[in-house]
N, C-alpha and C positions, 0 to 999 in steps of 0.2 A: 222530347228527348230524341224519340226517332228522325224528326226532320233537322232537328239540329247536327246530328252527328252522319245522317246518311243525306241529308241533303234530296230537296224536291226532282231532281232527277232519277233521283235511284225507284221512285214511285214509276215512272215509266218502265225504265228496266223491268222491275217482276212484272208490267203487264205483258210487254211484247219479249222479252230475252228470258223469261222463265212462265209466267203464265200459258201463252200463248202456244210454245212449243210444246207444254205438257199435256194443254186442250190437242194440241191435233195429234203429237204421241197419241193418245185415248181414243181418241174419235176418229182419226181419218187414217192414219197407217199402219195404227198398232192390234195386238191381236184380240181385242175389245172393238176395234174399229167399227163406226155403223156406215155400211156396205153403200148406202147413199153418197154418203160423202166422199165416201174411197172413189167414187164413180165420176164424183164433181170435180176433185182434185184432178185424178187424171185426164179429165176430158180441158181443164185449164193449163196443165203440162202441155199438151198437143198443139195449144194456137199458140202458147208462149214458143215452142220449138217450133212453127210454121216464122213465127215474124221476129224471131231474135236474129240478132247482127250475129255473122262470123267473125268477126273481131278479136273478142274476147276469147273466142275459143282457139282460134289461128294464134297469137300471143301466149295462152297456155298451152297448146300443143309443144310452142317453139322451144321455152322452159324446161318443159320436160321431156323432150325431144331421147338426151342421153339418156336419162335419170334411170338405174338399175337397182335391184337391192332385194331383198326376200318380196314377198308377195303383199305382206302388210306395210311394208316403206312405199314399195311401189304403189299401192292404190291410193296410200296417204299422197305420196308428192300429186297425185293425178289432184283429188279432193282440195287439196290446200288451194288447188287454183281455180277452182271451181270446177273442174270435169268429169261428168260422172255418164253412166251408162256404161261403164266398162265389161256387166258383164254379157256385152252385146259382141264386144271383141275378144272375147276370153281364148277363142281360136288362135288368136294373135298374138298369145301369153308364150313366150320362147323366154328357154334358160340358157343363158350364158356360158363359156366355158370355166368360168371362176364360179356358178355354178349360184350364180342370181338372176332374175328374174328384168325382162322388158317385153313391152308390148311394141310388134313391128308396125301393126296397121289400127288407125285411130277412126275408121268412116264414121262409124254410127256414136261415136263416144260426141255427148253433148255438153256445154256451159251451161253451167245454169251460176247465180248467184250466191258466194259462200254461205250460207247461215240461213238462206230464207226454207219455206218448209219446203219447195221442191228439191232443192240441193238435202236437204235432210231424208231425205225419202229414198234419194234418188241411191244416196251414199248406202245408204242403209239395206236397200236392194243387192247391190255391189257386194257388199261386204258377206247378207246372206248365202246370195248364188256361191260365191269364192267358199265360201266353208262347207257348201254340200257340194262343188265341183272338185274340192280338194281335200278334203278333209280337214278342214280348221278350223281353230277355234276363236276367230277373229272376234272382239266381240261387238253388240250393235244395240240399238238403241231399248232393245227386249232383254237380251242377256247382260249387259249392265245394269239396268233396273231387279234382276231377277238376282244376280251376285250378289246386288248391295243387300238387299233384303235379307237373304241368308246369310250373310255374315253376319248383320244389325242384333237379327234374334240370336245369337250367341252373345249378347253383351248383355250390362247390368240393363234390366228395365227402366228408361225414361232417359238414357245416357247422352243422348246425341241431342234430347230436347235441351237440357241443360249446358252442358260442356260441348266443346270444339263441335259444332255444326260445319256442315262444307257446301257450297253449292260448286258444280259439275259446271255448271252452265246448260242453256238447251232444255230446261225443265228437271234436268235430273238431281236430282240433291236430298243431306240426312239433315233430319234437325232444322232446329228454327235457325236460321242462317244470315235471318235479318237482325239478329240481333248483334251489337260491336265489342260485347265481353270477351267472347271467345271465338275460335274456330277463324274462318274465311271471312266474318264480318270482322272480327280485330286485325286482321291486313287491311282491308280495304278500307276502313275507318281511321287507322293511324300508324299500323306498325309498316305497312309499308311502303310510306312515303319518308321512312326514318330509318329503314333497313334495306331495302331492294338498293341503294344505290352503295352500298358497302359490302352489299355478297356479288354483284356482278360480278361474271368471269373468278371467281374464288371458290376454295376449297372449304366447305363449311360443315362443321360437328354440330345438330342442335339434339341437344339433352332435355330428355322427359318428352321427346316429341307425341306422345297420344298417338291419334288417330291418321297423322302424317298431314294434318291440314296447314300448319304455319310450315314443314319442312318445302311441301311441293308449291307451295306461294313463291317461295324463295328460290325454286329452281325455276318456276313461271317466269321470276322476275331476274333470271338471266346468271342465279349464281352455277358454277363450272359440273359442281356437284358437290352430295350430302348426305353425309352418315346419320342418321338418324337413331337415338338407342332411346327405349320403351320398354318400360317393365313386364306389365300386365303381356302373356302372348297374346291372347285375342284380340288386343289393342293392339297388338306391332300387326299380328295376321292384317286386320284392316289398314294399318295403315301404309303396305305392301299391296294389297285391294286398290287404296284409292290412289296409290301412282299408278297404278293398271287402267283405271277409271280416264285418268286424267290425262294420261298421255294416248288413249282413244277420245278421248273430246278434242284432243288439243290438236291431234295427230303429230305428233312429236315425240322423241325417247327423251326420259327423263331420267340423269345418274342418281339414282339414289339408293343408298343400300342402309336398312331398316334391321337393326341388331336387338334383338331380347335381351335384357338382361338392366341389372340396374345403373342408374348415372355413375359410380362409381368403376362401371367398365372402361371409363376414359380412363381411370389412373393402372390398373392394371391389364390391360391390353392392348399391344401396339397396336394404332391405329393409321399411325401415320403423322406428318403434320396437316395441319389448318390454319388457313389464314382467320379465319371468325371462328369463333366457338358463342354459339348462345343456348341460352333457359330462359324460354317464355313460361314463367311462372309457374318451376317446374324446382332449380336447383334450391328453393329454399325447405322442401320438405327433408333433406339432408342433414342431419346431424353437422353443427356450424364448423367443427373441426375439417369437417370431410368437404366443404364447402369451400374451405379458406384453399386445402392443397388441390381442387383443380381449379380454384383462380390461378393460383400458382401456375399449374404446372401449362395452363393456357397462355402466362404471362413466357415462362419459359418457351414456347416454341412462335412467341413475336406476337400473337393472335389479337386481334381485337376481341374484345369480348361485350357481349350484350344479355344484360339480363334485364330480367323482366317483373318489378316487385307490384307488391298488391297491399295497397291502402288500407283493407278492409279484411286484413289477417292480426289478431292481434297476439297470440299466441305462437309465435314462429318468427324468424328473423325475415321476415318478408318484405318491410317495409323499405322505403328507398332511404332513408338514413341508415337501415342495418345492410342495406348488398353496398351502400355508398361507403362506409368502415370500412369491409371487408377486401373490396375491392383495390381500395388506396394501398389496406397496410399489406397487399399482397399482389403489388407487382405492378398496379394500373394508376401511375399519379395524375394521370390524364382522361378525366370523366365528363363528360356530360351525360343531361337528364332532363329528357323530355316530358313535360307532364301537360296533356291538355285539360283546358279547365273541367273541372266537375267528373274527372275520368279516374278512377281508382289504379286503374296498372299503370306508371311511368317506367318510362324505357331508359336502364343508362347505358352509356355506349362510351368502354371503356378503351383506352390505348398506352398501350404498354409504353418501359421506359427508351426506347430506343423512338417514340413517336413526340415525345415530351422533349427530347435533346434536339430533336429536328426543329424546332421552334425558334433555337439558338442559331443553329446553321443557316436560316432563311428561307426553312422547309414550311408550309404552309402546318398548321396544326389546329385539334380542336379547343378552344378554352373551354377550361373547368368550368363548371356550374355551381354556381355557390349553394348546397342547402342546409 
């Protein structure tokens, strides 16, 4: 099942893109490090900066030549290009008169290659110096590991083994993450080669978000921005945590605003409009009446809508013939419904009636799905 649905590639991935960075996290830079190694690593940093090309570096200087912005956008644009050693220039660090931050002089700042362990090391230096040179609280490959941790033990015992697991990237992650039920493994397995191209650039509401793992998939995968509402607090808390998480691995801001309170805050609290509104296998614990009016009232503001039912509920309207009623007789005549073999959650992706007239006019549209 795991090679079928993750495919012999992804066996690579956890050795070198999560294994491997969690080995030298441990051993070579982090505060467990054995002091041998710290010594090997750096003395291999030293011949790689003796006989690397300027190239790479003279290209990203040129890049980020303007680039100004608070002190964490700044070291990010530097990182994103591979340039690190910044806190060797920190003398260089001038503020703006709009009262943001650039570096004037770049001599000792070095390329090294995105992602490999010297650029992780090297970033991770940078970001510590910046927080005892200035007081912040930028955080780094120690103090995200130490966050997740205490947040984690505020939650039900065994929660993240089961339900929505996330991998960070880089070694850092909760929960078994390999698996494709839930969490970051149900993106990368199916939801988001069926979703990510319908939230780019949109405004999107997803309801019953957990832990924030399917919402920040979705702003990875390019939607505008995403309100996210979670019952549980210590579940919205994390899932507030892990946009924090993730837009430090990613080094990019991500919109997303993560509301308490229950799915039913869609219908009384302005929120705004959305172009998508979705419930990955969240809106059917909803009393069906309450279910029907924010189909409704998603049908009303044009919104595509996607839910997300689960085969193997039999006690709840869960199934894809119960959100597949609901959805029709309440605003969406235009459904499709993705089910990969042998996979219990199918996705339907519903479009209102203003997307169903288009079909008439010579607007491209999706056909129904017969089930």
């Amino acid at each position: 099942m795991f090679a079928r649905r993750r495919g012999g590639r992804y066996l690579g991935y956890l050795a070198t893109g999560w294994l491997l960075p969690r080995l030298a996290y441990r051993y070579v830079y982090g505060p467990e490090r054995i002091d041998v190694l710290g010594r090997v690593a750096d003395a291999a940093d030293s011949v790689v900066d003796r006989f690397q090309s300027s190239m790479p570096r003279q290209a990203a200087l040129a890049t980020v030549e303007r680039t100004a912005g608070s002190v964490e956008s700044l070291l990010n644009a530097y990182h994103r290009l591979g340039l690190t050693g910044l806190r060797h220039v920190a003398d260089h660090l001038v503020s703006t008169t709009s009262g943001s931050y650039r570096f004037a002089g770049h001599k000792d700042v070095r390329w090294r290659r995105p992602g490999s362990l010297a650029w992780r090391r090297e970033r991770d230096r940078d970001r510590e110096f910046f927080n005892r040179r200035l007081g912040l609280q930028l955080l780094t490959e120690t103090t995200a590991r130490q966050t997740l941790d205490a947040q984690r033990r505020k939650l039900p015992e065994g929660w993240f083994r089961d339900y929505a697991p996330i991998d960070f990237g880089g070694g850092v992650s909760v929960g078994s993450f390999v698996v494709t039920d839930s969490g970051t493994g149900r993106w990368d397995f199916f939801n988001g080669r069926i979703v990510a191209p319908l939230v780019a650039g949109k405004r999107v509401l997803d309801l019953g978000s957990n832990n924030g793992s399917l919402p920040l998939m979705m702003l990875r995968a390019g939607a505008k921005e995403v309100v996210a509402v979670e019952f549980t607090p210590a579940i919205a808390d994390f899932a507030r945590l892990s946009a924090r998480i993730l837009s430090w691995r990613d080094m990019r801001s991500y919109d997303i605003d993560v509301l308490t309170g229950d799915m039913r805050l869609f219908l009384t609290k302005d929120l705004g409009t959305f172009d998508v509104v979705t419930a990955f296998c969240s809106l059917y614990y909803l009393p069906e009446e309450d279910m029907a009016r924010i189909i409704r009232k998603a049908a009303s503001m044009q919104a595509v809508l996607i839910l997300q039912a689960n085969e193997a509920i039999d006690n709840l309207p869960a199934k894809t013939l119960d959100l597949h009623r609901l959805m029709r007789d309440n605003g969406y005549p235009e459904i499709s419904v993705h089910t990969p073999a042998g996979y219990a959650r199918p996705l339907l992706v519903g479009h209102p009636e203003v997307s169903a007239r288009s079909r008439f006019s010579g607007a491209p549209g999706l056909p129904e799905s017969r089930v």
